[in-house]
C-alpha positions as semicolon CSV with decimal commas, in nm:
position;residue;x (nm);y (nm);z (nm)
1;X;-5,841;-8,514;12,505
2;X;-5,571;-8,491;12,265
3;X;-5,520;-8,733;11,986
4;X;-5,157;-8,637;11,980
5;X;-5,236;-8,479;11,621
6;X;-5,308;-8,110;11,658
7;X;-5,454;-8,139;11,275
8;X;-5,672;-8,415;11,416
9;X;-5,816;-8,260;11,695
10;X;-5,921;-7,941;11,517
11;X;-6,084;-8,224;11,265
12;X;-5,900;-8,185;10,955
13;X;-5,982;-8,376;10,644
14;X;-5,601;-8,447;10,549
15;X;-5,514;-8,419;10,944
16;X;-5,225;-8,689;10,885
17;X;-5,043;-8,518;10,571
18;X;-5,023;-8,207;10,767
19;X;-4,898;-8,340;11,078
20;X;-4,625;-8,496;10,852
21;X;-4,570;-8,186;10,640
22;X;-4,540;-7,978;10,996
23;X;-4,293;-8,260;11,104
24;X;-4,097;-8,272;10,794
25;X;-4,106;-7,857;10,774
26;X;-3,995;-7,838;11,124
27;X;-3,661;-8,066;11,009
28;X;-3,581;-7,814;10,739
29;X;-3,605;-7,547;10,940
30;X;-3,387;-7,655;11,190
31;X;-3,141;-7,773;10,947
32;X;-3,116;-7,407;10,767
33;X;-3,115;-7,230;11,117
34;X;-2,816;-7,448;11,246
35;X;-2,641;-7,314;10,852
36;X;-2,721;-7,007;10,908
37;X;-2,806;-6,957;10,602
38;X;-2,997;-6,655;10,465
39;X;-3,370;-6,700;10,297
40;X;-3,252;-6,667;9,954
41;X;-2,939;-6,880;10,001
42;X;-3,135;-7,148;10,114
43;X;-3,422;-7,071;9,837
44;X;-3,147;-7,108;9,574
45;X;-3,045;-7,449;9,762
46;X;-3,327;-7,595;9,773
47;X;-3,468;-7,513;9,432
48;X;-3,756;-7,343;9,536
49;X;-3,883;-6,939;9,482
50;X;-3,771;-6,772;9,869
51;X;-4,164;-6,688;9,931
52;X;-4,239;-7,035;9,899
53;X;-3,967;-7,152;10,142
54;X;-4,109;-6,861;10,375
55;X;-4,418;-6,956;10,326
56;X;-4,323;-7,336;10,450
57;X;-4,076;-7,204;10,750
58;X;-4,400;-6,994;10,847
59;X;-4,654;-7,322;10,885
60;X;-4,829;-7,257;10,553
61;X;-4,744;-7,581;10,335
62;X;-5,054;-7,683;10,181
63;X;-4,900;-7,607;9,840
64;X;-4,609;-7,754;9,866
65;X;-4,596;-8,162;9,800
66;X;-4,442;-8,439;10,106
67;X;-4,237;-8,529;9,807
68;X;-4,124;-8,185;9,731
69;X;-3,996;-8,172;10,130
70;X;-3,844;-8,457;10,110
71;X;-3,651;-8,315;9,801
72;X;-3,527;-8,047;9,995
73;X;-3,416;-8,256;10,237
74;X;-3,202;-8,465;10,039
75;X;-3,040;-8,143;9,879
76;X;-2,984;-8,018;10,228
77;X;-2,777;-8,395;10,244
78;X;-2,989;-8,610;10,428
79;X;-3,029;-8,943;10,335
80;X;-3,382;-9,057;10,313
81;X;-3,479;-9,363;10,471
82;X;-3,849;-9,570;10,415
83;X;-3,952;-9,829;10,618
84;X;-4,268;-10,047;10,580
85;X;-4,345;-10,186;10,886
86;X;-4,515;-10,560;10,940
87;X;-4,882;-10,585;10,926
88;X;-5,107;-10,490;11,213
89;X;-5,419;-10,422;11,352
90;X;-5,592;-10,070;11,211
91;X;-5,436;-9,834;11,047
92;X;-5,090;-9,767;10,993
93;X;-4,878;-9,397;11,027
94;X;-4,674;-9,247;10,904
95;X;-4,399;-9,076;11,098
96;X;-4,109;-8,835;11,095
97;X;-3,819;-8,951;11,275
């Protein structure tokens, strides 16, 4: 049965930061694609060496920081929003939404 956390069900250590990174990776892809912006362009944009961004757009962010990705997304001109939730039972998430 799935857990709803791909990273989770193959039993990763850090199974929460990468379903986050994959969420927050997924929203800067789509963001470039509806630009239409090239690689580079979007390299220079976002402050980071092309590889790296292709790297991310291609599923493999384990070197690149939550904080970093949010970064980007501000310079792609989102506004970045944190909420702490009220106090409950277990463990909190975090989520991409």
């Amino acid at each position: 049965m799935s857990t709803g956390n791909v990273y989770a069900d193959l039993d990763f250590a850090d199974a929460e930061s990468m379903l986050l990174k994959a969420q927050l990776a997924a929203c800067i892809s789509r963001i470039l694609t509806e630009k239409g912006w090239s690689q580079t362009q979007s390299a220079q944009v976002l402050g980071i060496p092309q590889s790296k961004l292709s790297m991310m757009l291609r599923g493999q962010f384990r070197g690149i920081s939550e904080a970093k990705m949010l970064e980007c997304l501000a310079r792609l001109g989102r506004d970045i929003r944190i909420a702490i939730g009220p106090e409950h039972a277990g463990v909190g998430q975090v989520q991409v939404i």
